[in-house]
N, C-alpha and C positions, 0 to 999 in steps of 0.2 A: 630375822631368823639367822641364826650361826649356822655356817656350810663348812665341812670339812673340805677345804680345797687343797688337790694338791701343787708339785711344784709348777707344774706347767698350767694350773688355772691361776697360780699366784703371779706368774709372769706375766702372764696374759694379761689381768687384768691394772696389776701395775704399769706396764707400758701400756695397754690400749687408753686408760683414765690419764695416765699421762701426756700423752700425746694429745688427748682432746684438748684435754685441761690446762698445758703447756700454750696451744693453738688458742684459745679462748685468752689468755693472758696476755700474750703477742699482740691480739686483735683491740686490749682493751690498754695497749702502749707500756704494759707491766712486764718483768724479767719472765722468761719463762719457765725458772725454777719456782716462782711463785703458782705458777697450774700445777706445778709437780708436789706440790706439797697441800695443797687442796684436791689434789687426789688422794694422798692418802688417807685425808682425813676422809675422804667419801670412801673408802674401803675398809677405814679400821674399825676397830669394836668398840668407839663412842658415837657412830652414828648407824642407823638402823638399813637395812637391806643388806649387800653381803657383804661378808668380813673375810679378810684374807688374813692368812697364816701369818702372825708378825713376827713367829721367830724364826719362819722361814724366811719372811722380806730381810728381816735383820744381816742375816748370813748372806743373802745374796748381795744386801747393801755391802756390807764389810769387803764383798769380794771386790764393788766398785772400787772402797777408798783405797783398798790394795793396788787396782789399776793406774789411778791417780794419781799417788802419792810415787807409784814406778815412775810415770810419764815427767814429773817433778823435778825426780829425779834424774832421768836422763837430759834434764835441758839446767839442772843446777849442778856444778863439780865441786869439786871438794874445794877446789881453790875459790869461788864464787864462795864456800861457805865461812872459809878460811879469811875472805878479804873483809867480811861485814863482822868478825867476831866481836870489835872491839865496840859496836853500837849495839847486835844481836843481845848477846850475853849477858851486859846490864842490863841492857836495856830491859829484853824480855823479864831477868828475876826481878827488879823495883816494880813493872808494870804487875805481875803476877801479885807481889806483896801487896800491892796499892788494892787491887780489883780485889784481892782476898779479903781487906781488911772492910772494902765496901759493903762487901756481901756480907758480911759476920756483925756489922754495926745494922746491919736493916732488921737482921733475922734477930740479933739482941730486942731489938726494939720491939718487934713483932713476940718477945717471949721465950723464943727455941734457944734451946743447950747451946754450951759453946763444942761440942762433935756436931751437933748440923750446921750453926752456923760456920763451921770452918768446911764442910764439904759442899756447903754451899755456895761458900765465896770461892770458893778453888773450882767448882764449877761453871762459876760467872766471869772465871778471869784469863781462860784459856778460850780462844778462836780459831776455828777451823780452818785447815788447809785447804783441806779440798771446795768451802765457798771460795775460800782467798785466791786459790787457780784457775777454778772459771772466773773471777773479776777482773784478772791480772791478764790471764790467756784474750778475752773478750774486747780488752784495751788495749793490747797489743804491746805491753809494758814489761811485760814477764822477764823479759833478757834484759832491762834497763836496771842502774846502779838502785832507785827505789821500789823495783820487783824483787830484787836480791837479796835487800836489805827486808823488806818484807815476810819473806820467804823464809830465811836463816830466821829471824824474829820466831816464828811460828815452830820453825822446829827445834830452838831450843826450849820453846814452851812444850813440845811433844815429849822430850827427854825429860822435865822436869815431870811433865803426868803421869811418866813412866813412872820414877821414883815414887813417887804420891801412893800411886796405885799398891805399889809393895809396901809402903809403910804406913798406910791406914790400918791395916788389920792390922797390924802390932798396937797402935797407938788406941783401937776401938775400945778396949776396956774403962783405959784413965780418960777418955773421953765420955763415957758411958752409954755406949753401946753394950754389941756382943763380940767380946773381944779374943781373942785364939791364944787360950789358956799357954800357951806353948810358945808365941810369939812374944820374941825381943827386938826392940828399934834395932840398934845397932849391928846385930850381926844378920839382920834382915838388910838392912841399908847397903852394909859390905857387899853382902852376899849379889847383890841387885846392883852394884856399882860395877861389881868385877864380871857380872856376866853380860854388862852393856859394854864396857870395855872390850872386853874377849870376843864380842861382834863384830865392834866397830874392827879392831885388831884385822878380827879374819877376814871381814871383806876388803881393807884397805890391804893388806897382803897376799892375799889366797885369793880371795873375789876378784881384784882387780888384775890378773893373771889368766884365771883358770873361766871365767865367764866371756871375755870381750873373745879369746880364742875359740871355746866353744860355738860363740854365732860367727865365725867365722868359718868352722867345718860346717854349721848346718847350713850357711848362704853355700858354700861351694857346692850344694847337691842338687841348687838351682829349682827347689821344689820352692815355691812360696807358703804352701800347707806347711811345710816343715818351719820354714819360719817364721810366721806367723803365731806359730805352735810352741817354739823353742823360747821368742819375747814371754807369751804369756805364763807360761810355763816355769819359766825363768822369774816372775814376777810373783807368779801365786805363790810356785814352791819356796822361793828363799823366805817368803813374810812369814808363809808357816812354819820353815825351819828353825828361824829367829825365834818366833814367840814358842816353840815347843822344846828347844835346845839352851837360847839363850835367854828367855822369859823376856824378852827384846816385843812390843808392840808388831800387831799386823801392818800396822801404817809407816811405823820406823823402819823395818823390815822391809818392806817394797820400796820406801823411798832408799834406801841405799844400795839397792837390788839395782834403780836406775842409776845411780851415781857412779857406781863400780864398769857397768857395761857403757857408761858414755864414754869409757875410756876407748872403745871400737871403732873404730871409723864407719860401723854402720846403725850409730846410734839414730841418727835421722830418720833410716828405714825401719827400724827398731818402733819409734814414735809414731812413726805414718801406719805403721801395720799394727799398731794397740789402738788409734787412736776411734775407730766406731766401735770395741769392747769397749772403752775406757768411756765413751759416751753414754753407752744404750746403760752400762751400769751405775754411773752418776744418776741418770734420772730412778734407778731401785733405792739408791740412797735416800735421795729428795724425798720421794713418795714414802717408804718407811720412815722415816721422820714425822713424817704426816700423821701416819697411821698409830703412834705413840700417843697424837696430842689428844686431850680430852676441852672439848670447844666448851664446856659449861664453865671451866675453870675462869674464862674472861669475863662470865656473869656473876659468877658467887664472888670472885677475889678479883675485881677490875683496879684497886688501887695498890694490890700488891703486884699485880701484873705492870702496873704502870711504874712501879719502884724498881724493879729488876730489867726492864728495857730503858729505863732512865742509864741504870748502871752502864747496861751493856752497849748502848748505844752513845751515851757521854761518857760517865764517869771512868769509864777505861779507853775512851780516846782521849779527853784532856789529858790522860795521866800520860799517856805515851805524845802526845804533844809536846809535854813539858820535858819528856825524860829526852825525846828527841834531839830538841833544840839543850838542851843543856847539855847535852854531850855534842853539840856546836855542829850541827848536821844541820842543810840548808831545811828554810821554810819550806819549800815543795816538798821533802824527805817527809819532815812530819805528820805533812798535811796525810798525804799518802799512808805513810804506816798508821795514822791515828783510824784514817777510811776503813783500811785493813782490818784491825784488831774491832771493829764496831759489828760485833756478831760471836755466837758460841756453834759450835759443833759436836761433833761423832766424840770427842775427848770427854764433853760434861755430860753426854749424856752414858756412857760406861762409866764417873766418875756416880752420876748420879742415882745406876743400878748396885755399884758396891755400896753404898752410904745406905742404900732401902736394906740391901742383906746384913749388913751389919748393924740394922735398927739404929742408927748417926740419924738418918733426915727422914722428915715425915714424909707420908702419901702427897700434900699440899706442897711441899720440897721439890719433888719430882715433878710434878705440873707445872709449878710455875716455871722452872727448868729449860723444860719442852717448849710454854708459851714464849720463855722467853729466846729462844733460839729458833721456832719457826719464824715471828715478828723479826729479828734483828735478820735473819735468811733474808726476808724480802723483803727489807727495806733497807738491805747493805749497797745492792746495786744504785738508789738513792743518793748515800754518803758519797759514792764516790764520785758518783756527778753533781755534787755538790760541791765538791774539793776545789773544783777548776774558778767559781765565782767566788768561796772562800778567798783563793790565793790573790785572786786579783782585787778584793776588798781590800784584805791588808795591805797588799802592794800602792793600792791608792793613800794609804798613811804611812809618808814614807818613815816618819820618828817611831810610829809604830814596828812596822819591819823591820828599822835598823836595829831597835832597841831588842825583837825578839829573836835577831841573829845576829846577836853579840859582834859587831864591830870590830872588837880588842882583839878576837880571834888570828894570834901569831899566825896559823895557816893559812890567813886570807889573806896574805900579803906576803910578796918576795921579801926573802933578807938582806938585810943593806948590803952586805957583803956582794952581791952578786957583779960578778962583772960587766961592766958596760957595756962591752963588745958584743956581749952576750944578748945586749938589749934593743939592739939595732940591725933593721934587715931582718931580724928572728922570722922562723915559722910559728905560729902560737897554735897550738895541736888541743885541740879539743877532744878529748872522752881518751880514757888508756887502758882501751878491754882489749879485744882479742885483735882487733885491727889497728886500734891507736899502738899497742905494742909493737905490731910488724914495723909501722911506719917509722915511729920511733928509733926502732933499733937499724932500721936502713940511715935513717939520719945521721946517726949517730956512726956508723960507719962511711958516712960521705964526710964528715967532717961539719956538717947544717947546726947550727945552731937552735936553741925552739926553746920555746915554755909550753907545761904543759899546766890545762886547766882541767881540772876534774872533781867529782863531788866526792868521791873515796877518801876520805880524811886519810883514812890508812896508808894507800896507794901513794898521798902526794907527801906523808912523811917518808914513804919506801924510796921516794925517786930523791927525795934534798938530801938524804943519807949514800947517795948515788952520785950528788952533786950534781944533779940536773934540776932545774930552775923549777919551781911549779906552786901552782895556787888552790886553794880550795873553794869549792863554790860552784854554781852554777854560773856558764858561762852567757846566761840571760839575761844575767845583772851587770849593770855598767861597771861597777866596783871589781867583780873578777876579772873584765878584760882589759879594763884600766891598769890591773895592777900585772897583767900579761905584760903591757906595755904595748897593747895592741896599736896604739899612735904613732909606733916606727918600725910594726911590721909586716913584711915583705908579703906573708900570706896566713892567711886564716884557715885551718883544714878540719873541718869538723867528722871527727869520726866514731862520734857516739853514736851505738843504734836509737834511741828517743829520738825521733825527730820534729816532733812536740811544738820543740823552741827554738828549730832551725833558723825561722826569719826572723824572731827574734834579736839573734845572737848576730843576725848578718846586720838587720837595722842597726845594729847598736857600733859595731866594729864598722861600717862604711860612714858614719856618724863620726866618729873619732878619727876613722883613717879610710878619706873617701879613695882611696889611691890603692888599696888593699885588695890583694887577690883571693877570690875565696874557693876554695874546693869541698864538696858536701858529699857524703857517704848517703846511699839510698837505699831499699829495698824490690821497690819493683818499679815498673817502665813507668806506672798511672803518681803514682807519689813524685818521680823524677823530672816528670814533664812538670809538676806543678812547683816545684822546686827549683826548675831552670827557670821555667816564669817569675817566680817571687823574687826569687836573690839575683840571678843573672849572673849565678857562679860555675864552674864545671861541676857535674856532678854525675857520679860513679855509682853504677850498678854493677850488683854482685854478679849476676846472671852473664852478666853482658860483658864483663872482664875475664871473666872465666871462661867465657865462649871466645872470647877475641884471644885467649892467651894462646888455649887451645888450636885457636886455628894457626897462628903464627909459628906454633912450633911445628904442626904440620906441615907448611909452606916451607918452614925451613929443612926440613927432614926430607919434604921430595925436590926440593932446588940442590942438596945435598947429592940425594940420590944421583938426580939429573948430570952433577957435576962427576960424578965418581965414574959413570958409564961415557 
């Protein structure tokens, strides 16, 4: 029986079914967004007892991915967007092409027009951010060069569904659908280019001013109501100004709501004070997702279900495997973004409500859709624990991984040119984010010579055009620390946050140069202890340099004092 519920029975019952059903998941060693999305199908209007609002779950969902997509943002900046462009940007448009082109040759096959099979395959070739953040968040990988790369990946696939989204209705007629008598590609295109630009414009100029100072009046008034208030507030309001002002996505929209205010120095408190909103709403997402699917659809149509998670689960990870490694980004990179991209979201399925109104994709369109984005949902946490016995298969064929990471690759290797002096006694400076740069640029004012190894292809052209020595690669492979010239030097300082491959990278450098000092970047006291155990290098905590700096300047301020009276 249908129950008119309202908003506070529809929350209710979203979160209480989630939480069972989360808990039940846990217990039976499966993700816990897989309860969350078996709840909604036990709530929504394809199975019987009560039904909850879905267009109210929908709204309340959207407010999550708004949350989300903030929190995203305040831990990705423009420069993290800026350094992955040159793998992002192709990357995502051939991956896009490739998965588009999958989907339109199945649904060919199967009969349908070429206007469904194109919103179909354009719905099968965009992957969700917000699974990709809990997968990424969950791993602890999120700040690492293949979190980044990841990440940027996804949202230039959000910028492109923007466009989509505007230029379907123009395109619905000569496609045959129902087309908007009135709509023209091109100056629809225009129109949708210059008000994502005039976005991006105002918050990189105006945003990034007029918000980081704003939470900085509402911390001064020392209320946490206030800011706790002023984050969220700050998140809802810019995703709705965007899409109401700049026809700019809810999701684009928050995510660079966060990007703008991490310019504050209290972007930290900022994340810690969204971060149970940002939770309790991800599970409304999940759950509405749920409540969309119709469960019959895997018994009438089980081989077309099986052809559309083939896609989404292979045919658009081989593709971005391959586009990976051929833009000469390490095997681990691939493995990783291909993990990533193995799953659809919030994007196909508003791609796949416009295509039912414009009569583009059948009812059968939509279902399979849904099935195939709950399936690829719960079993993406799968892929990605699958990546780590992937990596080490191929690694066990070593002609095999030389050959899939191109060798010839000028950026794996120092240029002749480099001077010798340079090669001897060196520090070899592993990772060049926000710490490898401090260190760096102190070096580099001591007069220290160093190579640096890093996986940012980008990064390690920016530094040889600097005229500082450096290699591309992972420094877990004997091949990059070889080519560091780790064999004559002086110390190894690894200051990448992954620390993944830390003993790794020590086994491999006390191998070559058992004489070599090492120094290792940490995150908290329990990882550091096992880190001194493994490698038997110094090894620096954040917490713990920051408390020691702090005290010394103390010590020094009142021995000051002491001396002055």
């Amino acid at each position: 029986m249908h129950h008119e519920l309202s908003l506070i029975t529809t929350i209710a019952a979203a979160l209480g079914f989630g939480l069972l059903f989360g808990m039940l998941a846990i217990r039976l060693k499966l993700p816990a967004l897989v309860g969350y999305l078996a709840a909604g199908v036990l709530i929504g209007p394809a199975t019987p007892g009560f039904v909850a609002d879905v267009q109210l779950a929908s709204q309340l969902a959207e407010i999550g991915v708004m949350l989300l997509m903030f929190g995203v943002g305040l831990h990705f900046s423009l420069g993290d967007l800026l350094d992955v462009k040159k793998i992002a940007l192709p990357g995502a448009l051939l991956q896009i092409a490739v998965a588009t082109l999958m989907g339109m040759g199945l649904a060919h096959w199967w009969g349908w027009g070429l206007g469904a099979g194109l919103v179909f395959g354009l719905a099968l070739s965009v992957a969700s951010t917000v699974v990709l953040l809990r997968a990424l968040e969950a791993r602890g990988v999120l700040d690492s060069l293949n979190g980044r790369i990841a990440v940027g990946w996804l949202v230039v696939e959000d910028l492109v569904m923007v466009l989509v989204l505007v230029m379907l209705p123009a395109l619905s007629g000569p496609l045959g659908g129902r087309g908007d008598a009135g709509a023209e590609l091109w100056p629809a295109l225009g129109k949708t280019l210059l008000q994502v630009g005039a976005f991006v414009a105002f918050m990189l100029v105006v945003g990034r001013k007029i918000f980081p100072w704003f939470l900085w009046r509402v911390a001064k008034t020392n209320s946490r109501e206030l800011f706790t208030l002023s984050v969220i507030a700050a998140a809802v309001g810019i995703a709705y100004a965007s899409s109401h002002f700049f026809g700019v996505s809810f999701a684009l929209g928050a995510f660079f709501a966060g990007m703008v205010l991490r310019e504050s120095e209290l972007s930290h408190r900022a994340a810690e004070e969204s971060l149970p909103l940002r939770d309790a709403f991800s599970v409304l997402f999940f759950v509405s997702v749920g409540m969309l699917f119709d469960p019959m659809v895997l018994l009438e149509y089980p081989l077309q279900v099986l052809g559309v998670v083939a896609i989404i689960l292979f045919g658009k990870s081989i593709a971005a495997f391959v586009l990976v490694l051929a833009l000469r980004y390490p095997l681990n990179t691939a493995i990783t973004v291909s993990a990533s991209l193995a799953q659809i979201g919030e994007f196909s399925f508003i791609l796949a409500a416009l295509g039912m109104q414009l009569e583009l994709l059948p009812v059968l369109g939509q279902n399979l859709i849904l099935a195939g984005a709950i399936i690829s949902i719960a079993v993406n946490p799968l892929m990605f624990t699958l990546a780590t016995p992937l990596e080490k298969w191929l690694r066990s064929k070593p002609d095999l991984a030389r050959r899939l990471e191109h060798p010839v690759d000028p950026l794996a290797e120092l240029p002749m040119e480099t001077a010798h002096e340079k090669l001897s006694g060196q520090v070899v400076l592993v990772g060049f984010g926000r710490v490898g740069r401090r260190i760096a640029d102190d070096l580099v004012a001591r007069g220290v010579h160093f190579v640096v190894a890093e996986q940012n292809r980008e990064i390690v052209e920016g530094l040889r055009t600097r005229g500082i020595p450096a290699v591309a690669g992972n420094a877990a492979e004997p091949a990059v620390l070889i080519q560091a010239h780790i064999t004559h030097a002086a110390l190894l300082v690894i200051a990448t946050p992954d620390t993944f491959h830390v003993r790794r990278m020590v086994e491999i450098a006390r191998m070559l140069n058992p004489s070599v000092q090492v120094v290792v970047r940490s995150h908290n006291e329990s990882e550091a202890s096992l880190l001194r155990q493994e490698t038997g290098g110094k090894v620096f905590v954040g917490e713990q340099e920051l408390a020691a700096s702090m005290t010394r300047h103390v010590m020094d301020t009142l021995q000051q004092r002491v001396a002055a009276h």
